[in-house]
N, C-alpha and C positions, 0 to 999 in steps of 0.2 A: 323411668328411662331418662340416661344425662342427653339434652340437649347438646350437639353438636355446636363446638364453637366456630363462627363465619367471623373473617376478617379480610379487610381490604390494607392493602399496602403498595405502595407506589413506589415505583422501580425507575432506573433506566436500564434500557437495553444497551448492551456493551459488544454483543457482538457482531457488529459491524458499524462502520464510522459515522453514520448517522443517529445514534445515540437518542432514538425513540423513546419518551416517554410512556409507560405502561402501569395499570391497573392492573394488578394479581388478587384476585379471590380463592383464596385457602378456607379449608374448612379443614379444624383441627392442625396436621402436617399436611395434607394434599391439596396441590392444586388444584381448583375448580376450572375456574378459568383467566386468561390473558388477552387483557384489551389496550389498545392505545388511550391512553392519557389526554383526553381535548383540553383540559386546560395548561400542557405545556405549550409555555413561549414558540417551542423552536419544532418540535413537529407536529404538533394542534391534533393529535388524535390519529394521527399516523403510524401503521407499522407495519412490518414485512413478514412474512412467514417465517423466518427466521425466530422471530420472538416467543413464537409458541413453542420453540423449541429447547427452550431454557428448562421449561417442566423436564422434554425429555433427558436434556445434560442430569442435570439435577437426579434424576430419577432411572438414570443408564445404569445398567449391572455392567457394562463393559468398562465403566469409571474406577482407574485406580482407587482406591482409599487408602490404603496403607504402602510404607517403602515397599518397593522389588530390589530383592537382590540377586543377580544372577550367578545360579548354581548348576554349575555346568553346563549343558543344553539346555538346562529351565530353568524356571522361575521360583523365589519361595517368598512369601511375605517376611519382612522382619519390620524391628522397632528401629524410633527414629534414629537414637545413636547409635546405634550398627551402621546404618546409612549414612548419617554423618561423619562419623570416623572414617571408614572409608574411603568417602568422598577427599576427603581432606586430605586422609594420606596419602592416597593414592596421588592427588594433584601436584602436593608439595614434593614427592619422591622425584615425580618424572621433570617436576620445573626444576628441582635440585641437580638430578642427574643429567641432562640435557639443556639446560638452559630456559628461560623465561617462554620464550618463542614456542617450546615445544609443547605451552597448554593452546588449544585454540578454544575459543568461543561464538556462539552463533545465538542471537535473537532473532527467535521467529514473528511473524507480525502479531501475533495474537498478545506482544508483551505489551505493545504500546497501548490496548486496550484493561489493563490491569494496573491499578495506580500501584499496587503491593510490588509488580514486578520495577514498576518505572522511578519507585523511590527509594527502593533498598536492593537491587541486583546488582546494583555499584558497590557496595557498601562490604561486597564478598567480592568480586571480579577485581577490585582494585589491587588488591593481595595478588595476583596472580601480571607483573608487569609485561604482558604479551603484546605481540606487535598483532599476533593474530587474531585479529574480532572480524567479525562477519557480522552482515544482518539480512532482514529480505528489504530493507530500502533498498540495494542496487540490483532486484530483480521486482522493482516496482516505480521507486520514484526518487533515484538520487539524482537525476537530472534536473529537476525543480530545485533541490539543493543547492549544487551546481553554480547553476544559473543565478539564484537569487544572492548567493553568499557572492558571487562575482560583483553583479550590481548594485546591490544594498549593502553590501558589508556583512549579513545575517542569514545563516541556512533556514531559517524559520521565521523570515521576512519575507511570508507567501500572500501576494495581494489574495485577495476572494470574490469573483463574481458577487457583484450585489443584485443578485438574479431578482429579487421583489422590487427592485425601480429600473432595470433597466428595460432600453427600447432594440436594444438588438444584440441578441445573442449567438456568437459562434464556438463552436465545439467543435472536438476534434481528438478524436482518438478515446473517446468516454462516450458510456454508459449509463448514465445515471440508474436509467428507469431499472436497472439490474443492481446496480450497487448502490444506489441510496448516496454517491457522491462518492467522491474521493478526492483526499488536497480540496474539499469543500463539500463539508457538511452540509447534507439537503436532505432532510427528511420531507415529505410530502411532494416530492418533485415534480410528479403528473401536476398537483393544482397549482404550484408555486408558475410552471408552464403557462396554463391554464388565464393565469390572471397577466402571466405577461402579453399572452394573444388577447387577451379581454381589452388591455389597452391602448390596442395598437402594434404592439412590440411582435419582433420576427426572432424564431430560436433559425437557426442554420447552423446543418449537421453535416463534415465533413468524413468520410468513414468509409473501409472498404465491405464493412456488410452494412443493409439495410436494420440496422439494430432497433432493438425495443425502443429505444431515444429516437433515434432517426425515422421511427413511425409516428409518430409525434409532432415532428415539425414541421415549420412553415417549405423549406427547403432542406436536401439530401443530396448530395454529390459525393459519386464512388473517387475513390482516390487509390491509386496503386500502393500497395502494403510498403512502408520507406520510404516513398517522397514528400514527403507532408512538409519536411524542413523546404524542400524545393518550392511547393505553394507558397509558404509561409515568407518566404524573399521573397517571391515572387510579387505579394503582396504588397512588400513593403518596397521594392523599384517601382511599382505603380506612384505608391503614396510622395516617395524623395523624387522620381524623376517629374512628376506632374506640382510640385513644391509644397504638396499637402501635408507632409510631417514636421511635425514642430511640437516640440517638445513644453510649450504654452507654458504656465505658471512654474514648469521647474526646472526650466533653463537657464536659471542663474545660475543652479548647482546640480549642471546634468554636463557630464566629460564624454567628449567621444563621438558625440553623433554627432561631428560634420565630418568625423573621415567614413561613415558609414555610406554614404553614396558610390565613392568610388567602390567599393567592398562589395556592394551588391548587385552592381551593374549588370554584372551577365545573367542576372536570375528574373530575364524578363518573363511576362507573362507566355510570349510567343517560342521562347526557348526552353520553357520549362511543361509544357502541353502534352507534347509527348509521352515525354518521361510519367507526368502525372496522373496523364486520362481525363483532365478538366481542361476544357479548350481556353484559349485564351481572352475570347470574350469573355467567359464567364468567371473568370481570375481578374480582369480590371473590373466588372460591376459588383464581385464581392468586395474588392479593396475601395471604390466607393460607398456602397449602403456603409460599412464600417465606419470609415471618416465623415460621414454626412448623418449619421444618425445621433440623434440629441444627447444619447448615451450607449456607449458598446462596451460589453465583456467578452475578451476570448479568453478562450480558456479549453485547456487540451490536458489530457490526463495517458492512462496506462499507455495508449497505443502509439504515442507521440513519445512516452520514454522509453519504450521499451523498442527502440529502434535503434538503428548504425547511429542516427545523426539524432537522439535523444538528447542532450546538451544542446545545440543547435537550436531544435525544434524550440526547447521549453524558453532561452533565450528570445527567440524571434516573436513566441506570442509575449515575454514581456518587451519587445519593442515596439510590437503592434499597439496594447494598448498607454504606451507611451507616447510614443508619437499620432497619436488619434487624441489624444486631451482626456484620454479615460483614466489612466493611473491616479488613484488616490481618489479620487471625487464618487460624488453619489450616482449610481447607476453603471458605473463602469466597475474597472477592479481597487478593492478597497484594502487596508488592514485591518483585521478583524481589534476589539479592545475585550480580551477575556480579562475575569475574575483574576487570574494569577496565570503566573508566566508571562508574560506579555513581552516579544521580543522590542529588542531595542538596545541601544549600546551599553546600558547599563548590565545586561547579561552579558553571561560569562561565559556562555556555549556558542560564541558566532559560528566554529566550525573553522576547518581550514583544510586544505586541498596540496595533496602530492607532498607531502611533509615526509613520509617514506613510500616504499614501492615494495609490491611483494616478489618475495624472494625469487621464486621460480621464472614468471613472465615480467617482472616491473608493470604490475598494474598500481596505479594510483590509491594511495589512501584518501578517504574524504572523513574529516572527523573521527576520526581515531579507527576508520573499518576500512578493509580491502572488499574489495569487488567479491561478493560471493560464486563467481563464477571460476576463482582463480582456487577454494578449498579444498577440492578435489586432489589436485596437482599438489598440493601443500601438505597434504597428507601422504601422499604417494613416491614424492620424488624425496631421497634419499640426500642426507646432508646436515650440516649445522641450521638448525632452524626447522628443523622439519617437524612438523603438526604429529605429534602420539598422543595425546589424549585431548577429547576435544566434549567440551558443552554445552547441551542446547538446551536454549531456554521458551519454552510454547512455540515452538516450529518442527514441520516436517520437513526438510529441505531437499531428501529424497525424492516427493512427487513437488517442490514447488521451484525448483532451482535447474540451472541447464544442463544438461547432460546428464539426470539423475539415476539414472545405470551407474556412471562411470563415479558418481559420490557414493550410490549404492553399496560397489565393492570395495569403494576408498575407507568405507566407515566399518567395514567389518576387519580392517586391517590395523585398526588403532589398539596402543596398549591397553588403554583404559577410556571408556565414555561414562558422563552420567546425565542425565535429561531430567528438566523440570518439565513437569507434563503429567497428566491424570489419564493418560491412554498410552497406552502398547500399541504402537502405530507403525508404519513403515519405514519410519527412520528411529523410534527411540527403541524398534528391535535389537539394535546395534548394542544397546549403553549395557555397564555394567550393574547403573545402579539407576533406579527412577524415584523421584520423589516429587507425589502429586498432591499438590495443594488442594484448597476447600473448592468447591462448586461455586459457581457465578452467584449463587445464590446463598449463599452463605458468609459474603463477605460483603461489608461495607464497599461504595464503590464514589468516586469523583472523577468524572473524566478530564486529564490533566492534560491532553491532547487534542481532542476534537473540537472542544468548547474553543481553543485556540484557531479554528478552518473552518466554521460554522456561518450558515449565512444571515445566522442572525446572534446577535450577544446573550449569551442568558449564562446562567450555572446553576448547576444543580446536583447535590448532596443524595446518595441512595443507599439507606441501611440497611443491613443485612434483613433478608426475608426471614431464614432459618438459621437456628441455633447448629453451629458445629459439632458434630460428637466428639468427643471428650479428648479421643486419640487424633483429632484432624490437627493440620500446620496451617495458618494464611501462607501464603504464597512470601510476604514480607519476614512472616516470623523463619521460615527455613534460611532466607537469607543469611538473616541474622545469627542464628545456629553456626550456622557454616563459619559466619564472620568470625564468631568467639573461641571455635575451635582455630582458626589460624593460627590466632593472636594470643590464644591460652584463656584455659575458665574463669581467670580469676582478674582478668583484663574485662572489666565492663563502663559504666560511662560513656563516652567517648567511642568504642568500641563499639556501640551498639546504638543504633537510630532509634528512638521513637516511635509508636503506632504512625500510620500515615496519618490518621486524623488531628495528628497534633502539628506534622509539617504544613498540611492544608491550614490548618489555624494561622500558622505564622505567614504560609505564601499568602496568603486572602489580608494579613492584617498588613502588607507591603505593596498590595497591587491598588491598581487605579480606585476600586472601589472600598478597600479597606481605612482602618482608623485612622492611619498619616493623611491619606487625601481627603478623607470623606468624615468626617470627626463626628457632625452632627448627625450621621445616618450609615452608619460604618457596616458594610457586609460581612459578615462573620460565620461561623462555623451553626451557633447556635438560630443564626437567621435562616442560614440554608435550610437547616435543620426542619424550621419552623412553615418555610413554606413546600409542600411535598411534593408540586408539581416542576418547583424550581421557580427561579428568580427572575424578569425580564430584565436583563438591562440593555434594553433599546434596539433598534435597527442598525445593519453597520452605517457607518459613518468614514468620509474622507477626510483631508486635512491634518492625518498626523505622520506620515510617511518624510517630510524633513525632519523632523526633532526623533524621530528613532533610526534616518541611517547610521551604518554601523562600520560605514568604511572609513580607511585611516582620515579621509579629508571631509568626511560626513558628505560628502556629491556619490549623484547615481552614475555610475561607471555604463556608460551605453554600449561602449566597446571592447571591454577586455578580451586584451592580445592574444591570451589564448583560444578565446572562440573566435575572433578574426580569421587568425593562421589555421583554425579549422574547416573555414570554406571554402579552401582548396580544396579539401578533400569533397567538398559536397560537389563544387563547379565540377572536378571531373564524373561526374554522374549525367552533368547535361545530354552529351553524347550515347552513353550508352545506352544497347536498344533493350527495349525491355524482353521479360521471357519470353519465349515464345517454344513452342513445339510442346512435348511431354513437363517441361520444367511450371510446376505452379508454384506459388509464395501461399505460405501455411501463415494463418492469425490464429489467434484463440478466440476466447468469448467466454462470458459470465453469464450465471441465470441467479434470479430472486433468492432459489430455494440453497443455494451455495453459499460459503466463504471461505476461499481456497479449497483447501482440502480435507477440512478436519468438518462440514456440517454432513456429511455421509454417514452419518453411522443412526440416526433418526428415523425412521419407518415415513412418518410425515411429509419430509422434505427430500426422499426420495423416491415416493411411489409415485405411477403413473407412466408415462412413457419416457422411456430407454433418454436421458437426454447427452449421452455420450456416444455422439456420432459423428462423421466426419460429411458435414455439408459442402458438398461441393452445386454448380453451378450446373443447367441440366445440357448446356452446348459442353460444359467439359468432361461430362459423362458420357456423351455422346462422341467426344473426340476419341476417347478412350476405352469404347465398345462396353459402358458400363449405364447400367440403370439401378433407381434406387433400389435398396434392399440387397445390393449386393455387398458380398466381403470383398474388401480392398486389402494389397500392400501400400503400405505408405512408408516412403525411404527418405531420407536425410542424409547428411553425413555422419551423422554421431548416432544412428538407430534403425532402426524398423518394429512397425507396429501392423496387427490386420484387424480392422475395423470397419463396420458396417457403414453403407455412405448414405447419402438422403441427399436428394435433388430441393436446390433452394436457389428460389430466384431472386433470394434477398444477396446473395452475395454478386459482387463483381464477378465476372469471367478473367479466370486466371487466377482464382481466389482459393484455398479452402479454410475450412475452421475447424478446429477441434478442443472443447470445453478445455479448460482448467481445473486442475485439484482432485481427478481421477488415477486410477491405476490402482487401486485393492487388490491386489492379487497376489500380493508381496507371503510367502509365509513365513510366521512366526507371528505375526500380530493380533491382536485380541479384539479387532472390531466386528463384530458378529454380524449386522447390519449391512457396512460394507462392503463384505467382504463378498456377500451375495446378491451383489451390485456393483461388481471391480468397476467396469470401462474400463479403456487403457489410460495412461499417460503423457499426457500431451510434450510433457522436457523428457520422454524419450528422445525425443526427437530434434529436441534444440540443442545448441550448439553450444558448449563453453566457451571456443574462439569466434561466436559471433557475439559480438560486444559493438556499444557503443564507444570506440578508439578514446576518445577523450575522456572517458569517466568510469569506464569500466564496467557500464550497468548491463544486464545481459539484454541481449535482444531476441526478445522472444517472439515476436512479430516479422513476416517478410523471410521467414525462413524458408531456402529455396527445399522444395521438395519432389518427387515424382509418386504417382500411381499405377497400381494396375490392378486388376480383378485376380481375388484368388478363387471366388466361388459365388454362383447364382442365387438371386434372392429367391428363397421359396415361397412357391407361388400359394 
């Protein structure tokens, strides 16, 4: 009898931003089992349920493996060049026939987590000179963009809570203990907590539900869904009117904040109470602990951009920790110093804002994409420029974008789609052709994003676990295909990038820690290589934020004019009275076992109880002749949905919630799992014309909405 072979091989998890070190034990081809990695640097042993679930991707019969080409109402498998050819002709006909404009393009978030998509998706997209590109940063976090490209010069000049030294942390509109961080890599976040309460230190959670994070802290105050920009001044008149702000060690080359007083004046703590639900005493002793604690990080994520005044907001908390002496130093917010990439003026991607406007409403481009809330209407309205074929690359944008009914029908009216993507899902129902790349686990991996938002420096190299069969694509090599069919067969060189392992060689031999700086001890491909848990290089660190501004005068722009002349629009909010009668304001919410919308289809990470429901508050159940377990209508202006409510005293009154990344129920889609687990839709219900005015991100949060019962919970 042959002895079974057992082997260990270490991983990182890629699917979600916290980038978990893990131990895989295979016997033969099958997983045994998936543990967290204690000897990695950056999450010590840490992981989420999410990571067991790699076996299942890996091991789903509902995983594409071979092209789809769609033949008439169905489906058939074909070979690559069929799918290739196609693709291509079909692209080049409708850009030829119609003009450049008429291809559109869409990256879903799952691209940033894939080094293959993030280093050769250009390398084909470039061929196609479109004004049209989409992503889900403006249904996530183009606001921190925004913001930081105003005042650093760099859209990827995002300080980072240095959550392991500081003494007071405030938060606001995040979740960690759900998401593992976002715009700041925190794996282990409970104990990373944990030891900042061990030494004194306070978290303070500012939030309209009681969240998994906000169970947690030292401090939690509800805050009405869309006013948080109104605390956030609020704050900062406490700080300028009391003469506490000072912009300390980088006020030699800081523009702008002395006309900031005047600007903020009316956003006192006493004016802004109402509006907010946080009385006013407890708005000036948060804006003290802040300026009086040895070290403070704020830091505010999904629920702070994904609001009217998301630009704003994400602005205000970097002024908070500017004018408090936290920018740049240890324990406040820092620059992360990754392995490669490393922003600073020497890069070439600062980013730049309103360079054109989309065709239909004049929404802003920010780096080369419009506001994905504006693609629908781009598709649909009739004209020079108008969106007929359109492709996505690892996103659903049907269940994760605003108004997704109204993209729903917009995508079955194009001439031609094709989606990269290894599932038949709700939005790649639409395409003409799919071409799904190898499994997480089949491919070599370096995360060339996260390591850059992390709250601590390390990198780390992750080889492929399993051998690809024979007839699989990496996700870079279809690129590439595509690229040479453009440009012709016989067009190579130049024409065609490289394995990513060879770019990573060159970015690592250019960064901080490669052989130009570091000669006698140089980090390299074959060193990653070498250590499997990955590389510590250090705890973050302050003090490089002068030598990598990126704006024309190298100074931090405290005030740009265009977010000035946007707090008009917030000051007329002082007055207005908040909801009141039938009208609530709808939030979402994330859970562990999620990531958007695509971890539903795993047996694992969906059983257990129903977690798509709409919590509401038990005095507005009560307003509303409703108790839990019952079915609700829930109205909007862009929807209606009827979903089961739950009495939760975690949320504000005047609140409700409803998950993200559901709605299964779509047909034509191949998730078997899902499918028998829909929930509804939460961007039923949101609004394409509720946007953040100045940036175009949608606002998914504070959407006004109404209820009513349509039927009894059985008893």
């Amino acid at each position: 009898m042959t002895q079974a072979a057992t082997r260990t091989v270490h991983r990182a998890c890629h699917l979600c931003e916290a980038i978990c070190g893990l131990e895989i034990e295979i016997e033969n081809d099958a997983i045994l089992h998936i543990r967290g990695d204690k000897n990695d640097p950056l999450s010590r042993g840490h992981i989420c349920p999410k990571a067991v679930a790699l076996k299942d991707i890996h091991e789903d019969p509902d995983r594409l493996r071979k092209p789809m080409l769609r033949d008439g109402a169905d489906w058939r498998e074909c070979e690559w060049d069929e799918a290739f050819d196609t693709t291509v002709s079909r692209l080049s006909t409708i850009a030829q026939r119609h003009g450049d404009n008429a291809v559109g393009i869409y990256m879903g978030n799952p691209s940033v987590h894939n080094w293959g998509i993030m280093t050769h998706s250009y390398h084909f997209f470039r061929h196609f000179r479109t004004r049209n590109r989409f992503s889900a940063t403006s249904v996530d976090q183009l606001p921190h963009h925004v913001a930081c490209h105003a005042m650093y010069g760099h859209q990827f000049l995002i300080p980072i809570p240095d959550i392991d030294h500081t003494d007071c942390f405030l938060m606001l509109g995040a979740n960690p203990m759900a998401s593992n961080g976002s715009l700041m890599t925190v794996p282990d976040f409970r104990n990373r907590i944990r030891a900042l309460q061990a030494r004194g230190g306070r978290l303070i959670v500012i939030d309209p539900r009681r969240t998994e994070t906000a169970k947690i802290a030292d401090e939690h105050h509800f805050i009405r869904p869309g006013t948080d920009a109104l605390l956030l001044f609020a704050l900062l008149q406490v700080l300028f009117s009391e003469r506490q702000a000072d912009a300390g060690e980088h006020a030699g080359y800081t523009v702008g904040l002395d006309l900031l007083h005047d600007a903020i004046s009316a956003f006192t703590p006493e004016n802004v109470a109402a509006a907010t639900g946080i009385d006013a005493a407890t708005i000036r002793r948060l804006a003290h602990t802040i300026a009086d604690a040895p070290g403070a990080a704020c830091y505010g994520r999904m629920g702070l951009s994904t609001q009217i005044f998301g630009s704003l907001c994400q602005w205000a908390l970097q002024l908070l920790n500017l004018v408090t002496g936290n920018l740049d130093r240890r324990g406040g917010v820092v620059l992360t110093h990754a392995a490669i990439g490393m922003a600073g003026p020497w890069d070439k991607r600062p980013g730049h804002f309103a360079a054109w406007k989309s065709r239909v409403r004049g929404l802003p481009e920010f780096a080369g994409e419009l506001p994905v809330a504006a693609l629908a209407e781009e598709i649909m309205t009739p004209g020079d420029g108008q969106v007929r074929a359109l492709a996505t690359v690892a996103g659903n944008p049907v269940l994760s974008t605003p108004n997704g009914r109204q993209l729903d029908e917009a995508l079955s009216s194009l001439d031609f789609m094709v989606s990269f993507d290894f599932y038949l899902n709700e939005t790649t129902r639409h395409a003409d052709v799919i071409l799904p790349p190898t499994s997480p686990l089949e491919h070599d991996h370096y995360d060339l994003v996260f390591h850059q938002l992390a709250v601590h420096n390390t990198a780390r190299y992750s080889p492929a676990v399993f051998s690809r069969k024979p007839e699989a694509l990496h996700d870079w090599e279809i690129f590439n295909a595509l690229a040479r069919r453009v440009v012709g067969e016989s067009a190579t060189g130049s024409d065609e990038l490289p394995a990513p392992t060879v770019l990573l060689e060159q970015g690592l031999g250019v960064g901080p820690y490669g052989k130009r700086r570091a000669p006698d001890s140089p980090l390299d491909l074959d060193k990653l290589s070498s250590h499997r848990s990955g590389v510590d290089l250090g705890p973050l660190r302050g003090g490089s934020l002068r030598a990598r501004l990126s704006t024309d005068d190298r100074k931090i722009h405290a005030a740009p004019d265009f977010l000035v002349a946007d707090l008009a629009r917030l000051r007329a909010t002082i007055t207005q009275d908040p909801p009141t009668g039938h009208e609530l304001r709808l939030i979402g919410r994330r859970h562990i076992r999620s990531n958007n919308s695509w971890m539903h289809n795993y047996a694992r990470l969906v059983k257990g109880k129903d977690r798509c429901s709409l919590l509401v508050h038990p005095s507005d159940l009560e307003a509303h002749a409703m108790r839990s377990g019952d079915l609700a209508e829930i109205h909007s202006r862009s929807g209606c949905l009827t979903v089961k409510v739950e009495a939760s005293e975690d949320l504000m009154p005047g609140v409700v919630s409803l998950p993200h990344g559901w709605g299964h129920d779509r047909t034509g889609s191949r998730l078997s799992i899902a499918t028998r687990h829909p929930g509804v839709c939460v961007n039923d219900l949101t609004d394409e014309t509720f946007l953040d005015e100045l940036s175009g991100n949608a606002a998914l949060n504070g959407v006004p909405v109404s209820i009513r019962r349509v039927a009894a919970a059985a008893d």
